[in-house]
N, C-alpha and C positions, 0 to 999 in steps of 0.2 A: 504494500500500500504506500510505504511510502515515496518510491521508485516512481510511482504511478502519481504520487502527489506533485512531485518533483519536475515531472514531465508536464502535469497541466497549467503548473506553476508558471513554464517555462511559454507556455503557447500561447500565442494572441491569435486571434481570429475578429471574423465582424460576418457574423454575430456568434460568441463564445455563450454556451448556452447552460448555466445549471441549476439544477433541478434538484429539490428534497421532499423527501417522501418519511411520511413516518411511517413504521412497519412493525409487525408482532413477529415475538421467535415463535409461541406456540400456537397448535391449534386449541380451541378452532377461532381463535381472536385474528389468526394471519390470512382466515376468508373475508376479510373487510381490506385488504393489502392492495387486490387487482383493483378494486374501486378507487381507494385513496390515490394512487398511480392514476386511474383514467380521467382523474378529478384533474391533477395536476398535468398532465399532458394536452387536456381541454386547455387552461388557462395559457400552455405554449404557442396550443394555434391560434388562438386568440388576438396572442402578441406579437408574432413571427405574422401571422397574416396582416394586419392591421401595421408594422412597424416595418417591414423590409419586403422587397420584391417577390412574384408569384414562386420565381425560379431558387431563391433565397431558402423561401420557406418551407416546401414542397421538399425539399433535398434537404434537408433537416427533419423535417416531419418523417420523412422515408426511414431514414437513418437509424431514427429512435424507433419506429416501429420493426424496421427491422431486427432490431437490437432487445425487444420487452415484448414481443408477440408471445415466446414458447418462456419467458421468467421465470422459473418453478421460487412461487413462491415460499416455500416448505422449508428455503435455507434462509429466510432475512434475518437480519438482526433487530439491529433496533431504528436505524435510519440507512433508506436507500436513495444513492446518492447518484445520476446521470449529469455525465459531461457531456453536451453535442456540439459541432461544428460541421458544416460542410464536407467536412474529411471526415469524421469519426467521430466516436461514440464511444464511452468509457461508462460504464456503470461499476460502482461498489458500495458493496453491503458493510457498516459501520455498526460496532458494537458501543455506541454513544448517542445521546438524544439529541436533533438540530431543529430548530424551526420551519414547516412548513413552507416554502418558497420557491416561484421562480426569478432569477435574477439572468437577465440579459445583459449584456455589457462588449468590452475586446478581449477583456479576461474573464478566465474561471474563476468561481469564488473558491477557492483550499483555502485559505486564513485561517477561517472559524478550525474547521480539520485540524490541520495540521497542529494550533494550539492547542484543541482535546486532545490529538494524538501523543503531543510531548510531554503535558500533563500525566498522562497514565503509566504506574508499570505493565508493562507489556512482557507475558514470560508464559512460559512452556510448565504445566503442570504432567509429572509423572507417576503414575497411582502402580504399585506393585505388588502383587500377590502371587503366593508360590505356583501358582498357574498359568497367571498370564500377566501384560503389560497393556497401560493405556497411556495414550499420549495426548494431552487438551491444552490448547492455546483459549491463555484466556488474559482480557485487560481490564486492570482494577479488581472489581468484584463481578463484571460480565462476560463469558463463553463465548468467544469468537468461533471455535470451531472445535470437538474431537476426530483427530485422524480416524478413518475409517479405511477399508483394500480400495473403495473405490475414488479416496482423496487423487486430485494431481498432482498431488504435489511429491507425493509416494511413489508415482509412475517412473519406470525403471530405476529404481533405490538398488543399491548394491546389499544392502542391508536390506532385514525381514521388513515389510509394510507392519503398521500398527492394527490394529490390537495384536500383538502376537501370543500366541499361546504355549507351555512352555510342554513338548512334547515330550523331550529327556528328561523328565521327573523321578528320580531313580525312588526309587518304592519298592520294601521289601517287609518282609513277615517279622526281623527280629529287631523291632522299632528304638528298642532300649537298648542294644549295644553300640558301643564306638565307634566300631565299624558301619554301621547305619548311618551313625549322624555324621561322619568323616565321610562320607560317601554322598548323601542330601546338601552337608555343606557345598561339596565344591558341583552339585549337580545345578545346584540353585545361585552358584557365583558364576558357572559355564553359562548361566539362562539368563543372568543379571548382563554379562559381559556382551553378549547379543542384541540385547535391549539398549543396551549404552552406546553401541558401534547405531544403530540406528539414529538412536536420539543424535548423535555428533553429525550424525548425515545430515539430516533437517537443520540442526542448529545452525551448521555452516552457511545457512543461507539466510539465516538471521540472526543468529548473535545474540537468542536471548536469553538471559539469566531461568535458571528451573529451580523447581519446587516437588520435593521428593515427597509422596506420600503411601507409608504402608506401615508394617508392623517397625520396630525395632532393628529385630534380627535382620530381617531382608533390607532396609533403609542401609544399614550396616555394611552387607555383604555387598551394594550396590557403590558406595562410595569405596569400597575398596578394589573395584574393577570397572571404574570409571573412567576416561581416560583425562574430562576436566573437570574435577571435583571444587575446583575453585569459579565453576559456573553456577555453583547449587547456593542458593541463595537464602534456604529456607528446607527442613525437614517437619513432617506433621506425623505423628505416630498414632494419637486419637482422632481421627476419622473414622466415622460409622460408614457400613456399607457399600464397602470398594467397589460395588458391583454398580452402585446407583446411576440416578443422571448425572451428566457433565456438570450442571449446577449446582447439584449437591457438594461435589466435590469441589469445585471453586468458592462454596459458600466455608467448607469447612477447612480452608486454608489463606482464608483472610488475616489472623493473625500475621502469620509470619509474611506476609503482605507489608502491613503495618509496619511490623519490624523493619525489612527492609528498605523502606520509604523513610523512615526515621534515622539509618544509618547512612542513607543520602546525605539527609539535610544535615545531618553532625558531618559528616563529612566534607560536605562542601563551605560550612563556616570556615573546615579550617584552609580549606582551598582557597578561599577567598580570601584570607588574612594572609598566607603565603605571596598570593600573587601582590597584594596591595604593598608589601615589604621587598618586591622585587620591581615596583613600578610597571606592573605590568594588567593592573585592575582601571578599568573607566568606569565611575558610577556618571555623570553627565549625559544625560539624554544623547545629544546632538552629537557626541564625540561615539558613544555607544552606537548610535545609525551610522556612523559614518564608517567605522570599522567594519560593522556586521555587512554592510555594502561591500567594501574593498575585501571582506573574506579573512579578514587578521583576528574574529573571534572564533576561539579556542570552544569554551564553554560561557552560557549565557545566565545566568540565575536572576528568575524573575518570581515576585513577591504574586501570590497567587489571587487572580480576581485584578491584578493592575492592568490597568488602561489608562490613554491618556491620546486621546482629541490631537491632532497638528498637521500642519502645511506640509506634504514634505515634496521635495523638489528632488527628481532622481538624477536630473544632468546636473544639477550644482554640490548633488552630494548635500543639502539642508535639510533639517529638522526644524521649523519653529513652531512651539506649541500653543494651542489654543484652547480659548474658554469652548468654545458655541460649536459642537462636534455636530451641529445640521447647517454651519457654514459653507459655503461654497468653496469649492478648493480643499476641505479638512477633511480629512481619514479617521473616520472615527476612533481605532484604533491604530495608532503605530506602533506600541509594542508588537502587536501583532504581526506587523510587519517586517519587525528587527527580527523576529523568533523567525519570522519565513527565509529572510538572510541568510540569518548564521545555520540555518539546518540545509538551506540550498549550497553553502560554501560549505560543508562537511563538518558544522559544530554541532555542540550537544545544546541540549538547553534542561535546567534544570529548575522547579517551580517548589518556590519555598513559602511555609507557612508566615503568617502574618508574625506571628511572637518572635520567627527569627528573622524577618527582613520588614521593617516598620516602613514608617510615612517617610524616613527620613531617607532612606537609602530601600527604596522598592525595586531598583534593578541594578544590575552588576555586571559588566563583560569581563570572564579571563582571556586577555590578549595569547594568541600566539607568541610573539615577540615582541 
C-alpha cells in the first residue's frame, strides 16, 4: 500500500479522481457495500459529466466500471478507497475509517492515508500450536488480512503457504519418557523452523515487526529457531482459543501493542535529544518543510492530532502559516504535507502523545546530516 500511495502521490492528471466509500468486514452489514459504492459512483457522473468533456468522462466512467463490476465485496475493510484517471484505476481496501467523499482535482487525495497509515503499528501476528501455524496482518487493533493457500501474495513462496499444518508430529505411546519429549522437542522446533523460513519470506517484502502468540513452550522453541528474533516485538502466552477468528486474536494481543508503541515514544525522546546535541534537530515549521522537500529528513516526530492551516509555495520552497484554513491559497493541513515528504524521500515519521511532545514543541525533524 504504501508503494501504491507513493505512486499516486506522484501523479497528476486533469481530472485525478478519488473516491471513498465506507465499507463493513462482516456479513451481513457488507450487503449495504455495493449500494454505498453505487451511491458514490452516481455522484462521479454527476461531476465528470457536468465539469469536463463527453470524451473526458465516458473514459473515466469506463474505467471504474471496469474496475468495480465483478468487486467481491466479502474482502472490504473498513474504507474503500478508488483512484481514477484517464489511464487507470487503483482501488484499495483500508483497514481505517475516512469520510465519505468524492474529491476531483490534478491530484489524488493520499494525505489523509498516508497520515493514518504512519500513525499505526502495522505488524505480522503469528499464532502457534503444536499443529499448525497462522499468519494475520493486522494494524493497530484492526485485521487487514489472515494468509490463506489462496493469498497472492503466497503465490510461488519457496516456503510452505500459511496456515501450515504440522504433518511430522512425532507421537508415540511412551508419552513420559525422555526419549519422547527429546524427540516432540526437536519435532516441534523442525515445525517451528518451517514456519519461520516462511514468515522471513513475507516479511522480506515488508519489514514488519511480529507478535508471537501460543503456549510458553512453543513461543520458546520458536525464538530459538528463528532466524530474526530481534523482529519479535511482543510474545502473548494467554490467548484463548488459537483456533478463533483473526479478530479474536488481534483483540487478544493488544497489550503488547501498547507496549510497543510506548517503547517508541521512550525511545524516540531520546533520539530527539541526541540529535538536538548534534545540531542536527529543526523544530521551526518552515525550516522543517523545507528539509522534508529537499529529502534531508531522517525521521519526522509529530505530536499527534497536530495541524496547522498555511500558504505553502513548492517553487520557492515557503511555509507561511495561517489563521483562516478556508483561505484561498491555504492547505488546510501542512503537517500533513511535511509527513507526505519525508515518507516520499525515504523517512520515517513517528507520532507522539501529547504529554510527550506539548504546544511548545508539536513537531521535530531528525536531519540526515
Amino acid at each position: 500500500m504504501k508503494a501504491t500511495l507513493k505512486s499516486l502521490r506522484e501523479t497528476k492528471a486533469d481530472p485525478a479522481v478519488s473516491i471513498f466509500v465506507k465499507t463493513h468486514r462482516e456479513h451481513p452489514e457488507n450487503q449495504k457495500d455495493p449500494i454505498a459504492l453505487k451511491n458514490q459512483l452516481k455522484v462521479v457522473e454527476e461531476r465528470l459529466t457536468n465539469e469536463y468533456d463527453k470524451r473526458t468522462a465516458s473514459t473515466i466512467l469506463e474505467n471504474i466500471q471496469n474496475k468495480t463490476s465483478d468487486l467481491n465485496h466479502n474482502y472490504n475493510l473498513d474504507t474503500l478507497a478508488i483512484f481514477a484517471s484517464t489511464d487507470d484505476v487503483q482501488i484499495i481496501r483500508i483497514p481505517i475509517d475516512t469520510a465519505e467523499r468524492v474529491v476531483i482535482s490534478d491530484r489524488f487525495v493520499t494525505r489523509d492515508l498516508v497520515r493514518d497509515m504512519a500513525s499505526a503499528v502495522h505488524y505480522y501476528t503469528v499464532v502457534l500450536t503444536r499443529e499448525n501455524a497462522r499468519l494475520i496482518e493486522a494494524s493497530n487493533d484492526r485485521v487487514i488480512r489472515e494468509f490463506d493457500k489462496d493469498h497472492d501474495a503466497q503465490n510461488n513462496m519457496e516456503g510452505i503457504p500459511f496456515p501450515i499444518e504440522n504433518n511430522s508430529l512425532y507421537l508415540t505411546g511412551d508419552g513420559g519418557s525422555d526419549r519422547s519429549a527429546n524427540n516432540e522437542s526437536s519435532s516441534l522446533k523442525e515445525f517451528f523452523n518451517q514456519v519461520d523460513k516462511s514468515v522471513q519470506e513475507l516479511w522480506g517484502e515488508h519489514k514488519m515487526p511480529l507478535i508471537i502468540v501460543g503456549d510458553a513452550k512453543n513461543i520458546g522453541y520458536y525464538q530459538e529457531v528463528c532466524d530474526r528474533p530481534d523482529n519479535i516485538i511482543g510474545t502473548v502466552t494467554n490467548a484463548t482459543n488459537l483456533e478463533g477468528s483473526a479478530q479474536h486474536i488481534i483483540d487478544s494481543v493488544q497489550e503488547a501493542v501498547e507496549g510497543y508503541r510506548t517503547s517508541l515514544h521512550e525511545a524516540a525522546m531520546g533520539e530527539i535529544d541526541k540529535a538536538r546535541g548534534a545540531n542536527m534537530l529543526q523544530t521551526d515549521l518552515q525550516e522543517v518543510y523545507r528539509s522534508a522537500f529537499q529529502g534531508v529528513g531522517e525521521t519526522l516526530y509529530v505530536r499527534r492530532g497536530y495541524m496547522q492551516p498555511a500558504k505553502i509555495d513548492e517553487q520557492a520552497q515557503t511555509l507561511t502559516m495561517a489563521d483562516d484554513a478556508t483561505a484561498e491559497g491555504v492547505t488546510d493541513d501542512a503537517v500533513g504535507e511535511i509527513i507526505e515528504h519525508v515518507i516520499h524521500n525515504g523517512g520515517k515519521v513517528v507520532f507522539m502523545p501529547e504529554e510527550m511532545m506539548g504546544e511548545d514543541q508539536p513537531i521535530a525533524l531528525v536531519t540526515r546530516y
